[in-house]
MARGUFI-978538 format. One line per 2 residues: their letters; for each residue x, y, z of N, C-alpha, C. Coordinates in steps of 0.05 Angstrom, whole numbers, padded with zeros to 5 digits, always signed. Layout:
MARGUFI-978538
a> X Y Z X Y Z X Y Z  ...
END
This chain:
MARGUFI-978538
xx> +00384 +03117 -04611 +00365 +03125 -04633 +00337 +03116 -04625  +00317 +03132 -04625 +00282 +03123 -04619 +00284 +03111 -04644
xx> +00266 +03094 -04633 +00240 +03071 -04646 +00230 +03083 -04666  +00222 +03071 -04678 +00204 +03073 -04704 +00178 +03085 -04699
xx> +00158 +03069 -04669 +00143 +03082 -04653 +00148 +03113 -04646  +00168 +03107 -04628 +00175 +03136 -04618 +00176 +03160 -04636
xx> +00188 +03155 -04654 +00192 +03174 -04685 +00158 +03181 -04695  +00150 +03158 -04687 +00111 +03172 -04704 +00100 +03190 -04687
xx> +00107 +03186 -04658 +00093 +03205 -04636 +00101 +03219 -04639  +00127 +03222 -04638 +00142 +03259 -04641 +00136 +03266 -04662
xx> +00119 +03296 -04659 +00122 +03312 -04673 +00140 +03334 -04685  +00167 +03339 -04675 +00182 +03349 -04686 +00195 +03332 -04705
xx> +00195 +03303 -04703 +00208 +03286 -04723 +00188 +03282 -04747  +00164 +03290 -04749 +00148 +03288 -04772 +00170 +03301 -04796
xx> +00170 +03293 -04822 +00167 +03306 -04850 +00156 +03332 -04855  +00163 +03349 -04858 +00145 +03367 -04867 +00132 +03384 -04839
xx> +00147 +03377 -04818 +00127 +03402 -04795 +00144 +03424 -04785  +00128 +03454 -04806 +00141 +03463 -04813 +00130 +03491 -04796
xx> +00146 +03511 -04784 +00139 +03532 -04770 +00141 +03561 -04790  +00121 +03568 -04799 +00127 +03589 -04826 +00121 +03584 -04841
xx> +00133 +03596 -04867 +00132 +03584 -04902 +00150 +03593 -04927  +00147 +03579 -04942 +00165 +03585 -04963 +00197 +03590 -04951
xx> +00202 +03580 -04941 +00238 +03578 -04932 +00249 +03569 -04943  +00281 +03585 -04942 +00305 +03566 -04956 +00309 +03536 -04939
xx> +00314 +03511 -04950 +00308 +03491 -04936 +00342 +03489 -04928  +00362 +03502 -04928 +00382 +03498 -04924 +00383 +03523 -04894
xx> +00366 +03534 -04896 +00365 +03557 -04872 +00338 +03542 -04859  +00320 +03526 -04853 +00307 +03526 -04836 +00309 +03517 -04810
xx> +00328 +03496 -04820 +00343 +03485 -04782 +00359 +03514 -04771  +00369 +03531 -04791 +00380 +03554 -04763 +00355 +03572 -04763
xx> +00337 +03575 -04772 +00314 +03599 -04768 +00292 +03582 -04756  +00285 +03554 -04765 +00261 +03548 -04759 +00260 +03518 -04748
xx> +00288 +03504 -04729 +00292 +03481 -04723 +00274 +03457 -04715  +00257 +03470 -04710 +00236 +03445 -04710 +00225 +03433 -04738
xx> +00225 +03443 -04755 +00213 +03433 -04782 +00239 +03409 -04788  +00260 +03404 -04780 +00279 +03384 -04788 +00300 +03376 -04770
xx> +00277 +03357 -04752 +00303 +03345 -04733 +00308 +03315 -04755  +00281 +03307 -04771 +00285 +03292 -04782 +00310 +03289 -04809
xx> +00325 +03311 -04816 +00336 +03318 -04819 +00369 +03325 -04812  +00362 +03308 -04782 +00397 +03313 -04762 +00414 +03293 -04780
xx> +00420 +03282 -04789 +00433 +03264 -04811 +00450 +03239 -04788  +00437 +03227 -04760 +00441 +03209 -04742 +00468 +03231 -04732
xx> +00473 +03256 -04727 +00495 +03269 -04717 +00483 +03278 -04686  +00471 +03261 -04668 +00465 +03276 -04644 +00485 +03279 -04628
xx> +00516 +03281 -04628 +00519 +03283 -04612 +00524 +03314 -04605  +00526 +03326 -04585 +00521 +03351 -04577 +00558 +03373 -04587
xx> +00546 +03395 -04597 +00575 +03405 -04609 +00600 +03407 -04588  +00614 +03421 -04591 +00635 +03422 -04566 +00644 +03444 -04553
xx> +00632 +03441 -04531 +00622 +03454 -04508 +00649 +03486 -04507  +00644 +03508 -04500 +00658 +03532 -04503 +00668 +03536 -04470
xx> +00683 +03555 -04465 +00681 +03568 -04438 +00678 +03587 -04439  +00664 +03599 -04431 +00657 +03627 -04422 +00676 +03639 -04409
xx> +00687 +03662 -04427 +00712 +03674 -04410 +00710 +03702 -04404  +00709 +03721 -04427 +00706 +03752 -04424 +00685 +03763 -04446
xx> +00670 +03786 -04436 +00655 +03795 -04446 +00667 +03811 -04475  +00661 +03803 -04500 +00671 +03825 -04529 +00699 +03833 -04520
xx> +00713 +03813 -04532 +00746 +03821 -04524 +00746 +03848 -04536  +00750 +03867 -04525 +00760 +03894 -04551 +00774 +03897 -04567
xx> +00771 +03896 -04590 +00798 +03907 -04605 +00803 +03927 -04611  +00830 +03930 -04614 +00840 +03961 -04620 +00816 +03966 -04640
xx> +00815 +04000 -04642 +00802 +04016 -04680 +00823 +04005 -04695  +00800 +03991 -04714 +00811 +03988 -04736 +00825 +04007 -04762
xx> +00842 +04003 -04773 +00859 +04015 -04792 +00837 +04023 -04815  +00841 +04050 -04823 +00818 +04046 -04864 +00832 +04025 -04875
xx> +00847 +04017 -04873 +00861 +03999 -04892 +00844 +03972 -04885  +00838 +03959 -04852 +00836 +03939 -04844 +00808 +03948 -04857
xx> +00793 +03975 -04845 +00765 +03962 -04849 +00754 +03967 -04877  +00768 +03969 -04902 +00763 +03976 -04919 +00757 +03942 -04939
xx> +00787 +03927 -04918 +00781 +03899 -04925 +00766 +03889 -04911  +00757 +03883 -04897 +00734 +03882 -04868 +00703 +03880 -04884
xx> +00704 +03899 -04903 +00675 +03903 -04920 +00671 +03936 -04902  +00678 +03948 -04890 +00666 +03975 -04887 +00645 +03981 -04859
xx> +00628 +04002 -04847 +00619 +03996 -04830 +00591 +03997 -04835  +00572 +04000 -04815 +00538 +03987 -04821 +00529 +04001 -04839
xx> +00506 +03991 -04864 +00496 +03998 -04880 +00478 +04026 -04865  +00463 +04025 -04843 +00453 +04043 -04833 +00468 +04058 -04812
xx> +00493 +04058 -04812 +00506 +04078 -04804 +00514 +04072 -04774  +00512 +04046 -04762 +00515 +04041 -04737 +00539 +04049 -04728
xx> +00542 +04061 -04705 +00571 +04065 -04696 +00580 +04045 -04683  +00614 +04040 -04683 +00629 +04020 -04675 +00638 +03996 -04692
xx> +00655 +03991 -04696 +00670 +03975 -04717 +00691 +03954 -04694  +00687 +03923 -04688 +00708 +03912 -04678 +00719 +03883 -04707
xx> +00734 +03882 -04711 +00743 +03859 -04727 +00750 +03830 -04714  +00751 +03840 -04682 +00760 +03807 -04673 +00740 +03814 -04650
xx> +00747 +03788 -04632 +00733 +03791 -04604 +00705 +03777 -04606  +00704 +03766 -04575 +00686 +03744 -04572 +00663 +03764 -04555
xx> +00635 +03749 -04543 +00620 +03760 -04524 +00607 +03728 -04509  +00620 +03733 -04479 +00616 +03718 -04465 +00594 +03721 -04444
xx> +00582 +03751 -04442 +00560 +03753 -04429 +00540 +03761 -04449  +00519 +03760 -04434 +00488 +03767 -04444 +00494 +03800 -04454
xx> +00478 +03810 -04474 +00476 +03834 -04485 +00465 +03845 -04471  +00448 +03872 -04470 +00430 +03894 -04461 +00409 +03889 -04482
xx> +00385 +03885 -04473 +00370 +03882 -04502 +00349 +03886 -04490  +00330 +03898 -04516 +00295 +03903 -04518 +00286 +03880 -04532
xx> +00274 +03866 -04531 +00261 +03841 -04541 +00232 +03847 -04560  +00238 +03847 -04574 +00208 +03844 -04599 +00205 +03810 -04601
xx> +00183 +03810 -04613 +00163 +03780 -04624 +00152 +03789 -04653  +00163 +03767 -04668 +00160 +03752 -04688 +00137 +03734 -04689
xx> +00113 +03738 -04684 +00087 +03722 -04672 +00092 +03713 -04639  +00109 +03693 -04640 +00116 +03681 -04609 +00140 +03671 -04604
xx> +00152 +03680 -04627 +00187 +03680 -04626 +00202 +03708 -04613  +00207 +03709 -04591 +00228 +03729 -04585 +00259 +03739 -04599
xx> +00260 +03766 -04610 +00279 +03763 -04608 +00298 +03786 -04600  +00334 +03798 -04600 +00331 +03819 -04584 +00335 +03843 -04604
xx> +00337 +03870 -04593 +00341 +03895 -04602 +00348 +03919 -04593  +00367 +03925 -04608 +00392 +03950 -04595 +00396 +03963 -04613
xx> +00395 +03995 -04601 +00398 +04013 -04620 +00432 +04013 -04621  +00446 +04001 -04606 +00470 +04000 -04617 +00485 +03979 -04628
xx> +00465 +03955 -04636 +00476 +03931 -04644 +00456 +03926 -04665  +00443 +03934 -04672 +00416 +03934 -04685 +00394 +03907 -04679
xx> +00375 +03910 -04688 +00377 +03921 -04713 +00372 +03944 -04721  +00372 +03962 -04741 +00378 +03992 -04741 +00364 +04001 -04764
xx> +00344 +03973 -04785 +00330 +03984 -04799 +00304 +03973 -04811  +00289 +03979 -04819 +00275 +03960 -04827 +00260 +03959 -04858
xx> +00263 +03941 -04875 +00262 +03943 -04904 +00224 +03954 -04911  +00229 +03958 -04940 +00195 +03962 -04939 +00177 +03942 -04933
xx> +00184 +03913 -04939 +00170 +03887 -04934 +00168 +03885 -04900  +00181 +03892 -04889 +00181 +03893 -04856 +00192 +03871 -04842
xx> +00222 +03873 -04859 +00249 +03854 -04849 +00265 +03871 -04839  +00267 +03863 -04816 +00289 +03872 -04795 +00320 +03870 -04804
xx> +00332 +03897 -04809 +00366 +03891 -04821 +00372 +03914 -04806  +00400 +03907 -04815 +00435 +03925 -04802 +00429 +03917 -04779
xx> +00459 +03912 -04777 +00462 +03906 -04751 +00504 +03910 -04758  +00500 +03912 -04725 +00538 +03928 -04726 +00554 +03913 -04734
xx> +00580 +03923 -04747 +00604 +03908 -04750 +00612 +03902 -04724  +00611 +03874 -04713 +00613 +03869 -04687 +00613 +03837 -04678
xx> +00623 +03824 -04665 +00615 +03803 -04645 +00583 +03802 -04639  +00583 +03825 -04630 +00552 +03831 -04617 +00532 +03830 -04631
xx> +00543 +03848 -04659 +00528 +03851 -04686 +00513 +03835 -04693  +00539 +03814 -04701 +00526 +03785 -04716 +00522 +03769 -04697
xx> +00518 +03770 -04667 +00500 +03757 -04653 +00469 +03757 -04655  +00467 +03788 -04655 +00447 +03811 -04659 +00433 +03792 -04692
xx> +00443 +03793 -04708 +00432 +03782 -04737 +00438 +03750 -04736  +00441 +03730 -04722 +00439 +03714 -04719 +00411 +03708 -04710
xx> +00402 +03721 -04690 +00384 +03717 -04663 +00361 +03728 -04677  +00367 +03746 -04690 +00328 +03758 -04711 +00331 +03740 -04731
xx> +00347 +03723 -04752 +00339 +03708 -04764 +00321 +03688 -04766  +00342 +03677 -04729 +00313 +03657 -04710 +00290 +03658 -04718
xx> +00281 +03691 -04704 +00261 +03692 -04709 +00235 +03704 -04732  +00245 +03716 -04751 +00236 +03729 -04775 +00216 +03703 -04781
xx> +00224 +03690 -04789 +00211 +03672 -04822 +00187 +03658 -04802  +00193 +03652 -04778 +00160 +03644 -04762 +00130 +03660 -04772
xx> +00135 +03677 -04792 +00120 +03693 -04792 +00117 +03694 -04824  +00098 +03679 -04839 +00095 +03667 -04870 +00095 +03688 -04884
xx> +00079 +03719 -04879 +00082 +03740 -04890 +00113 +03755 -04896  +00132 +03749 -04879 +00162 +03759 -04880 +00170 +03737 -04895
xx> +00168 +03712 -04898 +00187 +03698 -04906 +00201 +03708 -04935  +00185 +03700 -04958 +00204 +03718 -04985 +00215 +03740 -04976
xx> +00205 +03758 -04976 +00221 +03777 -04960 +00247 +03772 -04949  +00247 +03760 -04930 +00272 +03754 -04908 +00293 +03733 -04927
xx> +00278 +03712 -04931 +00302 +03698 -04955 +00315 +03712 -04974  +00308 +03732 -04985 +00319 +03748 -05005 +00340 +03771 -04998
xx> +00336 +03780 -04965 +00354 +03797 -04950 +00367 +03787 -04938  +00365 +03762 -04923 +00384 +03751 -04905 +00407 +03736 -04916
xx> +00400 +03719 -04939 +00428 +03704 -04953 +00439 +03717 -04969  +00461 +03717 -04967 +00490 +03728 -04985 +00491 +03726 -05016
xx> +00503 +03734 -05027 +00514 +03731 -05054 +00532 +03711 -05046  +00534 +03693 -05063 +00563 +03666 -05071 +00553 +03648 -05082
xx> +00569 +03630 -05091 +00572 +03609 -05100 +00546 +03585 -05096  +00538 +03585 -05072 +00505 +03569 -05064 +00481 +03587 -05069
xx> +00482 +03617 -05072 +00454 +03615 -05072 +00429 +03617 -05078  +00428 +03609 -05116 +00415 +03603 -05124 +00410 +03572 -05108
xx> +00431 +03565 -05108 +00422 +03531 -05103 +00404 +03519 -05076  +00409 +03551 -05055 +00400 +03544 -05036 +00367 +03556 -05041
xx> +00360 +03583 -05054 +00341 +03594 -05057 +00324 +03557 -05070  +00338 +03548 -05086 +00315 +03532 -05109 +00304 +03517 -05082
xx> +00314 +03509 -05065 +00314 +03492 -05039 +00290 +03496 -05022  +00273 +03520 -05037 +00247 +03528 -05010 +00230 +03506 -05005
xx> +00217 +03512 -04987 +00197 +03496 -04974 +00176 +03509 -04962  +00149 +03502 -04970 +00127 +03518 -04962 +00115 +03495 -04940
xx> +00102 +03523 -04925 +00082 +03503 -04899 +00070 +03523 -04888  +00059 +03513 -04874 +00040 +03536 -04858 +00032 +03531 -04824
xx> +00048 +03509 -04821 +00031 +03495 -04790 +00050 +03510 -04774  +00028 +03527 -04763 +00051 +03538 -04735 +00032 +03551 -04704
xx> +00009 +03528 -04713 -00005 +03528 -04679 +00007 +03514 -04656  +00011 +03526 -04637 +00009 +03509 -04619 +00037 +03501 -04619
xx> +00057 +03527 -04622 +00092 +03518 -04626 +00103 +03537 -04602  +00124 +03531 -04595 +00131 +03553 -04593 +00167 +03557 -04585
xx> +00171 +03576 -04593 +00206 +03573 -04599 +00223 +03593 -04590  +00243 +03579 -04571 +00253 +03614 -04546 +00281 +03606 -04551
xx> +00296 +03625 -04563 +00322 +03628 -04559 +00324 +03632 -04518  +00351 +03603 -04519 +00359 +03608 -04489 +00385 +03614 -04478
xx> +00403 +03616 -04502 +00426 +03617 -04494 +00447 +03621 -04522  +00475 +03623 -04525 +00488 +03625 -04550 +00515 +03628 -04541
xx> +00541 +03618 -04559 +00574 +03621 -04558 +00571 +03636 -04589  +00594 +03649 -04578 +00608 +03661 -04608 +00626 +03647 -04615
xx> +00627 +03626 -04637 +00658 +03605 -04639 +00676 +03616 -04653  +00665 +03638 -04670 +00691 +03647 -04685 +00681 +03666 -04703
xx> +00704 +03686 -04700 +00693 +03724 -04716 +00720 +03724 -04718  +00714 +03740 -04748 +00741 +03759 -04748 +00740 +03782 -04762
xx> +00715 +03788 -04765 +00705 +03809 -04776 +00703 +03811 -04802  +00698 +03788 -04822 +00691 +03780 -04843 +00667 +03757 -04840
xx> +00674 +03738 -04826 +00652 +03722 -04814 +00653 +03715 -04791  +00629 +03704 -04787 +00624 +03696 -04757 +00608 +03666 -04750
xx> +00620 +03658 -04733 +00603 +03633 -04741 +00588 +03633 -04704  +00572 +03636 -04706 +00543 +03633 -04683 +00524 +03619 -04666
xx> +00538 +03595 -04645 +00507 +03583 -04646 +00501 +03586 -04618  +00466 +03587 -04630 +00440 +03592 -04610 +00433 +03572 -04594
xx> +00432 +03571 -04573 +00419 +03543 -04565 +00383 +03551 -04563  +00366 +03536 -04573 +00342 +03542 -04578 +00325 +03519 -04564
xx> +00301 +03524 -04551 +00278 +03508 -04541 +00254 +03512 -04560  +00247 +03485 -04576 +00220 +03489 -04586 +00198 +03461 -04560
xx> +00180 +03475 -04560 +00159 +03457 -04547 +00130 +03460 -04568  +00109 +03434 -04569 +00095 +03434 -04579 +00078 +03407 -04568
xx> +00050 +03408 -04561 +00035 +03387 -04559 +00050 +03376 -04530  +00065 +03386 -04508 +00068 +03372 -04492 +00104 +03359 -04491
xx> +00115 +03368 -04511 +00141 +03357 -04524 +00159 +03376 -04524  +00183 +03380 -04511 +00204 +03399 -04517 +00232 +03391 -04529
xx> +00242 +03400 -04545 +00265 +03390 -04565 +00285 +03408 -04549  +00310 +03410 -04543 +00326 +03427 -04536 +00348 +03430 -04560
xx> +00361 +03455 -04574 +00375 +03444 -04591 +00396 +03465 -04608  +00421 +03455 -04608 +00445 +03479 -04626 +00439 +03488 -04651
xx> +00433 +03515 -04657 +00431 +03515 -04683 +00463 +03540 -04692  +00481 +03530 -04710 +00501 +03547 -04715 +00497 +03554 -04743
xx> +00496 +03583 -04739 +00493 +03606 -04759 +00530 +03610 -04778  +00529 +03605 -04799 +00558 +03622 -04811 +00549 +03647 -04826
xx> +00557 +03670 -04822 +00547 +03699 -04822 +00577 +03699 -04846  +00574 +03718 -04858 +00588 +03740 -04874 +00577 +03764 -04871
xx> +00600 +03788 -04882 +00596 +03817 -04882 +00591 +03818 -04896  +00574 +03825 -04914 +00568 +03845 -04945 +00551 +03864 -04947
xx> +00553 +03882 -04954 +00536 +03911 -04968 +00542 +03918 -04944  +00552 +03916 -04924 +00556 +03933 -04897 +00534 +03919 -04882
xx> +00520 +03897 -04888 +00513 +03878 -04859 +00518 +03853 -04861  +00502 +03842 -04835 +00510 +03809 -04838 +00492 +03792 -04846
xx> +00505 +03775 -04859 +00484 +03754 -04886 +00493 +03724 -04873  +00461 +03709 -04879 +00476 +03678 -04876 +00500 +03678 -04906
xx> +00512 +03660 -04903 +00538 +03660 -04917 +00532 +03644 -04948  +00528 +03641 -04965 +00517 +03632 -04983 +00542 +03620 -05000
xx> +00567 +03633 -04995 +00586 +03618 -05001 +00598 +03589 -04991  +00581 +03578 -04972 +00580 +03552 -04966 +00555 +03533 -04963
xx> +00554 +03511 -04977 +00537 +03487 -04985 +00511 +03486 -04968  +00530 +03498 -04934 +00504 +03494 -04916 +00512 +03508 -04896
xx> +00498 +03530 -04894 +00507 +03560 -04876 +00499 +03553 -04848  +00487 +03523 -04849 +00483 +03515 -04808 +00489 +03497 -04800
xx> +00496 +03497 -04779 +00495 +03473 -04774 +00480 +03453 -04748  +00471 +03436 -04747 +00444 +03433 -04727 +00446 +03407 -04707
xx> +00443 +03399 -04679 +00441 +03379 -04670 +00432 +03385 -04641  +00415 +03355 -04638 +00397 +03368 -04615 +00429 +03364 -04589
xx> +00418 +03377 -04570 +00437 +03365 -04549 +00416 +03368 -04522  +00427 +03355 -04494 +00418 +03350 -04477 +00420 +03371 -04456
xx> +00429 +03394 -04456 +00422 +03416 -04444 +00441 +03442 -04448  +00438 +03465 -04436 +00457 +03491 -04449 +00483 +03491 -04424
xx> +00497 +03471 -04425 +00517 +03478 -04410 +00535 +03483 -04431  +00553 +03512 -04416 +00574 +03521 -04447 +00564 +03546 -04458
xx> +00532 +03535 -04453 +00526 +03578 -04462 +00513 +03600 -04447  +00523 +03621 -04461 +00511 +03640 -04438 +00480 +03647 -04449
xx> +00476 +03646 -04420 +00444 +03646 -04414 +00438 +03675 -04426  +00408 +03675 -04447 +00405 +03701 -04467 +00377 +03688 -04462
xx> +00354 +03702 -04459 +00331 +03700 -04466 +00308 +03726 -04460  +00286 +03733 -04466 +00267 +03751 -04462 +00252 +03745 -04439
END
C-alpha cells in the first residue's frame, strides 16, 4: 500500500479527478477509471488471469424459441445472432475518438447507430457485440457534452437504477489525460449477459496507472446495457500488466 506521501503526488489517487462529467458514479471506474482508483476498496490484487484459446466459439443458429428468450436480435437490425461463445483474438475494427479516447467500429458488430444526442448504440447479439459496447462505453462519457445522454442509454432497466443514476458526479478536469484501451477477455456470455473486462492505460502528468475494468452487460430493447440489475455493474483493480489479454488497441 503507498504512503500517505505517495497518495498526495498521485494524481489518479486524488478525490474527485474526474475525466468528463456528470457520470453515474457506479459506472465511472468502467467508463472513466482514473477518476477512482481511490476508490479500489484496498482490492489490488490483479483479477484471474484467462487463456486465450479460440477465436468466437460459434454457435449453432439459434432456435425462435432460444432467441425469443435471448431478448431478440439488434435494435438496428444487425445481422448475426450467437448466444454462447468466447473471442480470443483481436476484432477487425475502424477506430473513432471520443476527444482522445479510442474506441472501435464495425459495421458488423456495431456500433450501428447513433441517437439524436450523438450516443453511439446497437451493437450485435454477440460475444463480439458486447465487446463492441463494452469498449465505446470506455470511451463515450470522456466527452461532458455526451455524458446525460450516454447515462440515460447505456444503463438498463432493474432493480439499481434509479439508485445508481442518484449516484452522479460532475467534473470537468480532463487536460492533460489520456486513456487507451489495450487489451480485453470475455469471462462470460450467454447471450443474456456478458461480463467483459478491458484492460485500460490512463497516463497523466508523467504517471501511468495500468488497470482491469469489468463491464456486466445485459440484453434489452435488442442491445447491450450496463446491467442495472446489479448493485455494481464493474468491477475495477489496478494490476501489473496485460498478461491474459488479447492485445486490442488503435
Amino acid at each position: 500500500m503507498a504512503d500517505d506521501n505517495d497518495s498526495t503526488q498521485n494524481p489518479f489517487s486524488r478525490p474527485g479527478f474526474i475525466v468528463g462529467a456528470v457520470v453515474v458514479a457506479a459506472l465511472i471506474v468502467a467508463a472513466i477509471f482514473l477518476t477512482v482508483l481511490n476508490l479500489n476498496r484496498g482490492n489490488d490484487a490483479a483479477p484471474p488471469q484467462g487463456t486465450p484459446s479460440s477465436i468466437s466459439a460459434a454457435s449453432a443458429a439459434p432456435t425462435s424459441s432460444e432467441l425469443a428468450v435471448a431478448g431478440g436480435v439488434s435494435v438496428c437490425g444487425l445481422d448475426g445472432v450467437e448466444l454462447s461463445g468466447k473471442v480470443t483474438t483481436p476484432p477487425t475494427a475502424e477506430w473513432a475518438y471520443v476527444r482522445t479516447v479510442a474506441y472501435p467500429t464495425s459495421t458488423t458488430y456495431g456500433p450501428g447507430a447513433t441517437s439524436s444526442e450523438g450516443v453511439p448504440t446497437c451493437f450485435q447479439h454477440s460475444p463480439t457485440g458486447a465487446l463492441f459496447a463494452a469498449a465505446t462505453a470506455l470511451a463515450v462519457p470522456a466527452d461532458p457534452a455526451l455524458a446525460n445522454a450516454w447515462i440515460d442509454t447505456a444503463l438498463s432497466s432493474g432493480t439499481y437504477r434509479s439508485q445508481l443514476l442518484s449516484q452522479a458526479v460532475s467534473g470537468s478536469e480532463t487536460s492533460g489525460v489520456r486513456l487507451q484501451l489495450v487489451g480485453f477477455k470475455v469471462l462470460s456470455y450467454d447471450g443474456k449477459t456478458a461480463s467483459i473486462d478491458l484492460a485500460v492505460r490512463g497516463s497523466t502528468q508523467g504517471q501511468t496507472v495500468t488497470a482491469s475494468v469489468v463491464y456486466q452487460l445485459i440484453w434489452e430493447d435488442g442491445d447491450w446495457k450496463i446491467n442495472a440489475n446489479v448493485p455494481n455493474p464493474f468491477d475495477f483493480s489496478s494490476i501489473p500488466d496485460t498478461s491474459g489479454y488479447v492485445t486490442w488497441a488503435a
